[in-house]
C-alpha positions in Angstrom: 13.4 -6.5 -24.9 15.7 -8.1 -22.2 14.1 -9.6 -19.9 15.3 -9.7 -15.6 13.6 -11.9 -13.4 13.8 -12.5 -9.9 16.9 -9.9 -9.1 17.5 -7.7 -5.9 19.0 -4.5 -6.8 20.7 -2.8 -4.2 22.5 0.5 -3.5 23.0 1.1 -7.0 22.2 2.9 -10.7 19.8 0.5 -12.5 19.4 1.3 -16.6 16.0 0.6 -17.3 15.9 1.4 -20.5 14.4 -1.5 -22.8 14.1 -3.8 -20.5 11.5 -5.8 -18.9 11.4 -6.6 -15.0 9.9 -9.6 -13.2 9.0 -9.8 -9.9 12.5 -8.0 -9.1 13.3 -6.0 -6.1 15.3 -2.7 -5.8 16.4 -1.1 -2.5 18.1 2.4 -2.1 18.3 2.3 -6.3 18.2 5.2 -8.6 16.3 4.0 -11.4 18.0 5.6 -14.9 15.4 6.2 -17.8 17.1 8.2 -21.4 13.9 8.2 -23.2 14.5 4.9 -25.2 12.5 1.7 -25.0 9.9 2.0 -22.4 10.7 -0.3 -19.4 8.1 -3.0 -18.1 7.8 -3.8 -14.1 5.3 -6.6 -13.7 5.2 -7.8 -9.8 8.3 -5.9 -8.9 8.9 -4.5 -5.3 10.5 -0.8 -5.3 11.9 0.2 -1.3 13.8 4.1 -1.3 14.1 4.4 -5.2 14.5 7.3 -6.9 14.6 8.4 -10.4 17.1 9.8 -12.5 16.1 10.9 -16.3 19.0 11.8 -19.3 18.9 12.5 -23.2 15.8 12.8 -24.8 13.8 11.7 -21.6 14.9 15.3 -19.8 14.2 17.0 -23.4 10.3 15.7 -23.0 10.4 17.0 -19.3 11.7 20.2 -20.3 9.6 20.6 -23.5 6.2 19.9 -20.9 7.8 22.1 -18.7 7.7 24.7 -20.7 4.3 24.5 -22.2 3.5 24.5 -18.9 5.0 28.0 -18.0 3.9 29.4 -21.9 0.5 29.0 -20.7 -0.5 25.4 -21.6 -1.1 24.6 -18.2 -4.5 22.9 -18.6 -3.1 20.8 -21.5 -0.5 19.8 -19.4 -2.3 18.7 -16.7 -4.4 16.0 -18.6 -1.6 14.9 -19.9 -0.2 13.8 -16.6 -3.9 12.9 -16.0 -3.3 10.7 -18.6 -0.3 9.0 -17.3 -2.0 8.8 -13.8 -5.0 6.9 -15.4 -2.3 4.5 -17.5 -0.8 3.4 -13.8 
């Protein structure tokens, strides 16, 4: 995993994807995630970021998405439940 400490990311696309952040900062970024490696952020300020998902990380949206409209709402739900606990 590649590891990025001490940066300031600004105004631009950060790829996030395998990498691991330290105590890095990001202002007015857009924050790109394909569904690969799962990023680390460990002390890491975030100021007007937004996120931006492609490939096999908008597949998994879309899949819950649509378990989510097919009537597996209350399965979705605890999942993001899940992820809510995780953070």
């Amino acid at each position: 995993m590649e590891r990025i400490e001490n940066q300031t990311f600004q105004d631009e696309s950060v790829s996030v994807d395998g990498k691991r952040f330290i105590a890095c900062t990001f202002d007015g970024c857009t924050l790109l995630y394909t569904g690969g490696d799962v990023p680390v952020f460990a002390k890491c300020r975030f100021n007007d970021v937004s996120l931006q998902f492609s490939e096999s990380a908008v597949d998994t949206l879309k899949f819950l998405s649509g378990l989510r409209e097919g009537g597996f709402t209350q399965a979705v739900d605890k999942i993001i439940q899940g992820i809510r606990q995780v953070v």
